[in-house]
C-alpha positions in Angstrom: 81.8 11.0 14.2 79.4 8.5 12.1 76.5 9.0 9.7 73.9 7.3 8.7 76.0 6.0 6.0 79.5 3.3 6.6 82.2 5.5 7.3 83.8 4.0 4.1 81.1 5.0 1.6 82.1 8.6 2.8 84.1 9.9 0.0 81.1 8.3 -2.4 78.5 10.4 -0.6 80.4 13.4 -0.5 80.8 13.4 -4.2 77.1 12.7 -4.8 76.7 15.6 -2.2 78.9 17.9 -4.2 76.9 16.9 -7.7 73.5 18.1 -6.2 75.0 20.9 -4.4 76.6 21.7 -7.9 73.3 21.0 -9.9 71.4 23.5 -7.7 73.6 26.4 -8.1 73.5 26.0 -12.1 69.7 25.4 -12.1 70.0 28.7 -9.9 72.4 30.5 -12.1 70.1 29.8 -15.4 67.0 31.2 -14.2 69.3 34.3 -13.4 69.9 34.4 -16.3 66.7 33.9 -18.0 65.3 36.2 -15.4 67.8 38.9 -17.0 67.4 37.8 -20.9 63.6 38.8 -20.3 64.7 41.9 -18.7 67.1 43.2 -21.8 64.1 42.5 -24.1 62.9 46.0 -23.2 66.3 47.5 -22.0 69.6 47.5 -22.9 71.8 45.9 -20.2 74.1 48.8 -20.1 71.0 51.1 -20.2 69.0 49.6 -17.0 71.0 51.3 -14.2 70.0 54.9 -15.5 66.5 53.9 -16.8 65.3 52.1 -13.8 65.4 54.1 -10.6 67.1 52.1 -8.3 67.8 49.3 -9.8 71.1 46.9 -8.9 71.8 43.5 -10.4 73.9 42.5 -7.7 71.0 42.8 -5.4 69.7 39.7 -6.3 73.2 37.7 -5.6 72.4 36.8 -2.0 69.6 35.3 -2.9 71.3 32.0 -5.2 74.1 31.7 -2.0 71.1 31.1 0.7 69.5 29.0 -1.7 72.7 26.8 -2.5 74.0 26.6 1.5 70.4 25.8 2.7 70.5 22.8 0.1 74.2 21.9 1.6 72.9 21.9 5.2 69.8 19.8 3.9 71.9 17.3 2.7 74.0 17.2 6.1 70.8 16.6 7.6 69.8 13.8 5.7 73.3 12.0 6.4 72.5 12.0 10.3 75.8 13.1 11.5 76.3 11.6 14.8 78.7 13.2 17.8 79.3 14.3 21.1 78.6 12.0 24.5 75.6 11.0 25.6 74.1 8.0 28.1 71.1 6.7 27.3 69.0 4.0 29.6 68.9 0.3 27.2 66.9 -2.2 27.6 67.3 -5.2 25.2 65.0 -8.0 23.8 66.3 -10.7 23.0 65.8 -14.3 21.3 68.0 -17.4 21.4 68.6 -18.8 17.8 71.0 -21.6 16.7 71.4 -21.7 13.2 72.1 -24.9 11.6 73.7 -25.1 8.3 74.0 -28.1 5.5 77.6 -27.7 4.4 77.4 -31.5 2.8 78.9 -31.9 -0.7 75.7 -31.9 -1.7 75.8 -28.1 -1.0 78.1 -27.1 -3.8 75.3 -27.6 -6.0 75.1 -24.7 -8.3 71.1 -24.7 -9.5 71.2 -22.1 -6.9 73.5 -19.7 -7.9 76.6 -19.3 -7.2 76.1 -21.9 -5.0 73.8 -23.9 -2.5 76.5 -22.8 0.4 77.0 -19.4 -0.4 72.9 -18.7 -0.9 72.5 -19.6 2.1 75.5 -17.8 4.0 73.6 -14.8 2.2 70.6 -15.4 3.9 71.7 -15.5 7.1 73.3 -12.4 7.2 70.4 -11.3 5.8 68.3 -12.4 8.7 71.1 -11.2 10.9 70.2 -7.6 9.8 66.6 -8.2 10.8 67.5 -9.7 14.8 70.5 -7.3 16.0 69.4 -7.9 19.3 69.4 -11.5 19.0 71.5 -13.8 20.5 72.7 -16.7 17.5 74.9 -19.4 17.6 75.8 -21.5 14.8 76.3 -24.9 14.0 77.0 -27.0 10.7 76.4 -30.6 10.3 77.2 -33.2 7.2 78.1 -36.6 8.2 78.7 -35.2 11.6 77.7 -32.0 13.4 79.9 -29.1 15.0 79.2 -26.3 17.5 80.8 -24.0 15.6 79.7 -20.4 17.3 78.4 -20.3 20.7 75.2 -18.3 21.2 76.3 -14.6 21.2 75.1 -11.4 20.3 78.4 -10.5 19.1 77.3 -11.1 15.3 80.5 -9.7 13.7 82.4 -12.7 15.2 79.7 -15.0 14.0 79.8 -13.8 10.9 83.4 -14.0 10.6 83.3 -18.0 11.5 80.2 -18.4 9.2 82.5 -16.9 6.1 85.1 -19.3 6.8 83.0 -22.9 6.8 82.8 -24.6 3.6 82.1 -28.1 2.9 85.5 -29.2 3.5 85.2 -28.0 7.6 84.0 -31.4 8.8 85.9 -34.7 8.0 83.0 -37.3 8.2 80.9 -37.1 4.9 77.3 -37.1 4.6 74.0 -35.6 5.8 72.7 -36.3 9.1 70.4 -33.6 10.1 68.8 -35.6 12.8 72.5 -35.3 14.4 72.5 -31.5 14.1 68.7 -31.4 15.7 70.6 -33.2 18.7 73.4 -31.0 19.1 71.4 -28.0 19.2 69.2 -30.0 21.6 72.1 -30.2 23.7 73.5 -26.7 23.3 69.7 -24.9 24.5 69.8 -27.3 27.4 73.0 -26.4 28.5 72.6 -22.8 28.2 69.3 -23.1 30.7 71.2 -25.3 33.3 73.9 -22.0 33.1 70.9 -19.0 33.3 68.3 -21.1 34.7 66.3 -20.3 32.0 64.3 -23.2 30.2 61.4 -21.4 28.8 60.5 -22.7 25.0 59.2 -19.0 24.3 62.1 -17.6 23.1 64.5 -19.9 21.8 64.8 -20.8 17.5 66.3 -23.2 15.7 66.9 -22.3 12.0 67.8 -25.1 9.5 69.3 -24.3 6.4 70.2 -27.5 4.1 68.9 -29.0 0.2 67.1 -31.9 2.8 69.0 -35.1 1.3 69.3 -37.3 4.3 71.4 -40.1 4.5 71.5 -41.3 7.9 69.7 -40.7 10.6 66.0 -39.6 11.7 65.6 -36.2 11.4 61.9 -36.3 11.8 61.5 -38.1 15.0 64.7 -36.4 16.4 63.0 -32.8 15.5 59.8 -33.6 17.5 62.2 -34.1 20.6 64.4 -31.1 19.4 60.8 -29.2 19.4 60.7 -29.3 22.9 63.3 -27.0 23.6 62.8 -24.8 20.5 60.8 -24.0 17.6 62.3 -25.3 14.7 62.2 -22.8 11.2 63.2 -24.4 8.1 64.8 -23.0 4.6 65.2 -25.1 2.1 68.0 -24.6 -0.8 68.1 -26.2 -4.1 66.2 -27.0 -6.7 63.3 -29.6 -7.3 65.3 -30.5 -11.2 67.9 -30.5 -9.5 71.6 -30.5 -10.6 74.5 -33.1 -11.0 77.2 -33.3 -8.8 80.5 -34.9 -8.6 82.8 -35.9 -6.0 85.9 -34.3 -5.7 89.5 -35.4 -6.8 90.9 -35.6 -3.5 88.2 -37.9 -2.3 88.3 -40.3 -5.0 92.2 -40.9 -4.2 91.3 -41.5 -0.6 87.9 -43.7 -1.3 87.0 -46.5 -3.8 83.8 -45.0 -5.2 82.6 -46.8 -8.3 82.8 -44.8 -11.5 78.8 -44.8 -12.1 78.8 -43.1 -8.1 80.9 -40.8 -8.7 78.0 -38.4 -10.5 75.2 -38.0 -8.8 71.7 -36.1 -8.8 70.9 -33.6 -6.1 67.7 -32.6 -5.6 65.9 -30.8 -3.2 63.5 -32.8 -0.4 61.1 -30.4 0.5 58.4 -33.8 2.0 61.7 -34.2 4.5 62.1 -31.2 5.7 58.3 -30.2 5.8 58.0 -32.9 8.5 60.7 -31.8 10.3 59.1 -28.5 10.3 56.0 -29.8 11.0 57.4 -31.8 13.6 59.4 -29.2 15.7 56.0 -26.7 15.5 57.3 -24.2 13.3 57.7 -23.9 9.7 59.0 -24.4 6.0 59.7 -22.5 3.1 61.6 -22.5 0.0 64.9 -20.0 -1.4 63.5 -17.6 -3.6 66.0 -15.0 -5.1 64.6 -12.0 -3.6 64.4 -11.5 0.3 60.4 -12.9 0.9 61.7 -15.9 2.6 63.4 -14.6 4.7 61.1 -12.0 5.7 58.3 -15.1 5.8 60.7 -16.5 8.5 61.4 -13.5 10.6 57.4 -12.3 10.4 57.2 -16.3 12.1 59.8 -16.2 14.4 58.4 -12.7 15.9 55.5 -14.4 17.3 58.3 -15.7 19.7 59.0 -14.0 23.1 61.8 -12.0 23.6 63.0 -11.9 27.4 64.6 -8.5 28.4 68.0 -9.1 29.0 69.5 -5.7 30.5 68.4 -2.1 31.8 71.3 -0.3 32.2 72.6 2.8 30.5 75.3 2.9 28.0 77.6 5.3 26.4 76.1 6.5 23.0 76.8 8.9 20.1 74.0 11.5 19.7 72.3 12.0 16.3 73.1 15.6 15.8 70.5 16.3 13.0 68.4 19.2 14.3 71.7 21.5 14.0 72.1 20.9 10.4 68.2 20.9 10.1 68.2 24.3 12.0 70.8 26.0 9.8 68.5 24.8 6.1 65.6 25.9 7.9 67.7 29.2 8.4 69.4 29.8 5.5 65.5 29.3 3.4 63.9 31.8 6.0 66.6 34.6 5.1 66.1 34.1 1.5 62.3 35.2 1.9 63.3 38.0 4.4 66.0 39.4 1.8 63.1 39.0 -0.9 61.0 40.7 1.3 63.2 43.6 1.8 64.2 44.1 -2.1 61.6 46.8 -2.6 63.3 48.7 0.4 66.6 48.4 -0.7 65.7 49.6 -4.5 63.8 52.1 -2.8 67.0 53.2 -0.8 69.2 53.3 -3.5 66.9 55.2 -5.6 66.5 58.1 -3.0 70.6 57.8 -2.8 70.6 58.4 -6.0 67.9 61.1 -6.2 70.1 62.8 -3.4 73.4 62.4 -5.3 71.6 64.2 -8.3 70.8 66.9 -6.2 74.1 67.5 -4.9 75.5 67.7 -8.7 73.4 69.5 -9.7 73.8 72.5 -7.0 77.6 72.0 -7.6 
C-alpha cells in the first residue's frame, strides 16, 4: 500500500490524523454541551424527561459518531491510499540532459551557504523533481572532466553518485569548463551513433560552476558543444566574493608560495553568459529560493520531448473514491437521522402515552 505521503512520514501523519480526528469530537462534544446548558436554563436536567413529551438525550449521540467517522474517512481520502493491481497503457516524454558540475576547490567557497558544492547538489535534485521523465547523466569537471553517470532515467542511482562527488573526486586541479563542454560533446554523440538519434530538439546540457576558468576556452568550445545541445547555465557564488585557502594536504604535495596560498573567489557571470550565449540557451544566477531553477526548467520546456515507449505497465491504483464514498456517507446519514428526530420523539412520546395508559387501567 502507499499514500500520497513517503511511507516513512506514516506514523507522523497518523498522529496529525488522530489530533484532528480528536479536535473534532471535542469541538462536537462542547456544543453538546452548550446545546444542553441552554436547555437546563428553563428545566431541570433531572426534570426534562417527564416535562417534555418524548424527549431522550441519548437521541442526539449518533449524531457526534457520524460526524467524527465522516471526518476520519475525509482524512483517508486526502492521503490517497493507493492498492490493488491495475495496468495502465504509458507513454513517456522524454529529454536528454547532462549535467555538468564545477567541483574545483574553488567550490568550497562558503558565500553560498553551506557551500558552493552542496548549493548546487541541492539544485539539482531540485530540478530532478521537476523532469522525472527525463533521462540525465552527470559529469563533473575541475582540471579535468569525468563521466560520472551515464544518461539514465534511473535518478535514484544518479542521485546516489551525485551525493558522493566532492572536490576531492578528480586528481588534476583546476577549472577547465571548456574540457567538460567536450566530454559532454562526446557523450550526446555517442549516444546518437547507439539510437540513431541526432536530433538537437531534445537534448540539454546544464552547467553548474562559480565560472573561474583557468585553462581552456570555454566559449569557443560551447559554440561547438551548441551543436549537439542547448547549453543552460547556473551560476554559484557570489560577486564579493569569499577567500579561500588551499588545503593542508596539498600544500605538503605542492610548493605553493605563502602569498598563493589565500586566494579570492568570485563569481564570473561575463564567462559564463557567453558560454550561454554561445551554446543558444541561457544564464542565471543562484538565488536562495527555487526561481532559478524554475527560470531554467520554464527554458528548457521549450525543448522537445521524443516519446520513448507505449507499453503498459503494472501500477498501483489510487483508491480514493472508497474512502471519499464512505465521508460522503457517513455526512448523508447524519442529515437523514436529523431528519427523522421529530419521528423518533414523536414515537417515544406515544410509547409513553401508551405505557401511561396501561398503568393507569392496572
Amino acid at each position: 500500500m502507499q499514500f500520497a505521503f513517503p511511507i516513512s512520514q506514516l506514523p507522523f501523519w497518523l498522529l496529525v490524523g488522530i489530533g484532528l480526528a480528536g479536535l473534532c469530537f471535542l469541538a462536537l462534544r462542547a456544543m453538546e454541551h452548550h446545546r444542553r446548558s441552554r436547555l437546563h436554563q428553563f428545566i431541570e436536567a433531572g426534570l426534562a424527561t417527564r416535562l417534555l413529551p418524548g424527549y431522550d438525550a441519548g437521541v442526539r449521540k449518533p449524531l457526534v459518531w457520524f460526524s467524527i467517522f465522516g471526518v476520519v474517512f475525509l482524512l483517508l481520502t486526502l492521503a490517497q491510499p493507493h492498492w490493488g493491481e491495475s495496468w495502465v497503457d504509458l507513454e513517456r516524454g522524454s529529454r536528454d540532459i547532462l549535467v555538468l558540475v564545477d567541483i574545483s576547490e574553488s567550490m568550497n567557497a562558503t558565500d553560498i551557504l553551506p557551500t558552493r558544492l552542496e548549493r548546487a547538489k541541492n539544485k539539482i535534485e531540485a530540478m530532478l523533481e521537476m523532469v522525472p521523465g527525463d533521462r540525465v547523466g552527470l559529469i563533473v569537471f575541475a582540471g579535468e572532466a569525468a563521466l560520472m553517470s551515464p544518461l539514465t532515467h534511473d535518478h535514484g542511482y544518479f542521485k546516489s553518485i551525485l551525493q558522493t562527488t566532492d572536490t576531492d573526486s578528480l586528481n588534476v586541479m583546476g577549472t577547465d569548463i571548456a574540457e567538460a563542454l567536450r566530454t559532454a560533446g562526446e557523450v550526446f554523440q555517442e549516444d546518437a551513433r547507439i539510437t540513431g538519434d541526432s536530433s538537437r530538439a531534445h537534448r540539454a546540457i546544464w552547467l553548474i560552476s562559480d565560472g573561474e576558468q583557468i585553462s581552456g576556452d570555454a566559449v569557443r568550445q560551447a559554440a561547438l558543444a551548441g551543436q549537439d545541445a542547448g547549453i543552460f547555465v547556473l551560476g554559484i557564488g557570489s560577486e564579493q566574493g569569499t577567500v579561500i585557502e588551499f588545503p593542508q594536504w596539498m600544500l605538503r604535495y605542492r610548493n605553493i608560495p605563502a602569498e598563493k596560498r589565500h586566494q579570492i573567489s568570485r563569481l564570473d557571470e561575463s564567462t559564463l553568459t557567453q558560454i550561454a550565449m554561445a551554446g543558444d540557451g541561457v544564464y542565471v544566477r543562484t538565488t536562495p529560493t527555487s526561481d532559478d531553477i524554475r527560470y531554467i526548467h520554464d527554458e528548457m520546456e521549450h525543448l522537445t520531448a521524443r516519446t520513448i515507449e507505449g507499453e503498459l505497465r503494472f501500477s498501483l491504483v489510487n483508491r480514493y473514491r472508497w474512502p471519499l464514498a464512505l465521508a460522503l456517507l457517513c455526512f448523508a446519514a447524519e442529515g437523514f437521522w436529523f431528519s427523522i428526530m421529530p419521528w423518533l420523539r414523536f414515537r417515544r412520546m406515544h410509547s409513553d402515552a401508551m405505557n401511561s395508559r396501561g398503568s393507569l387501567h392496572a
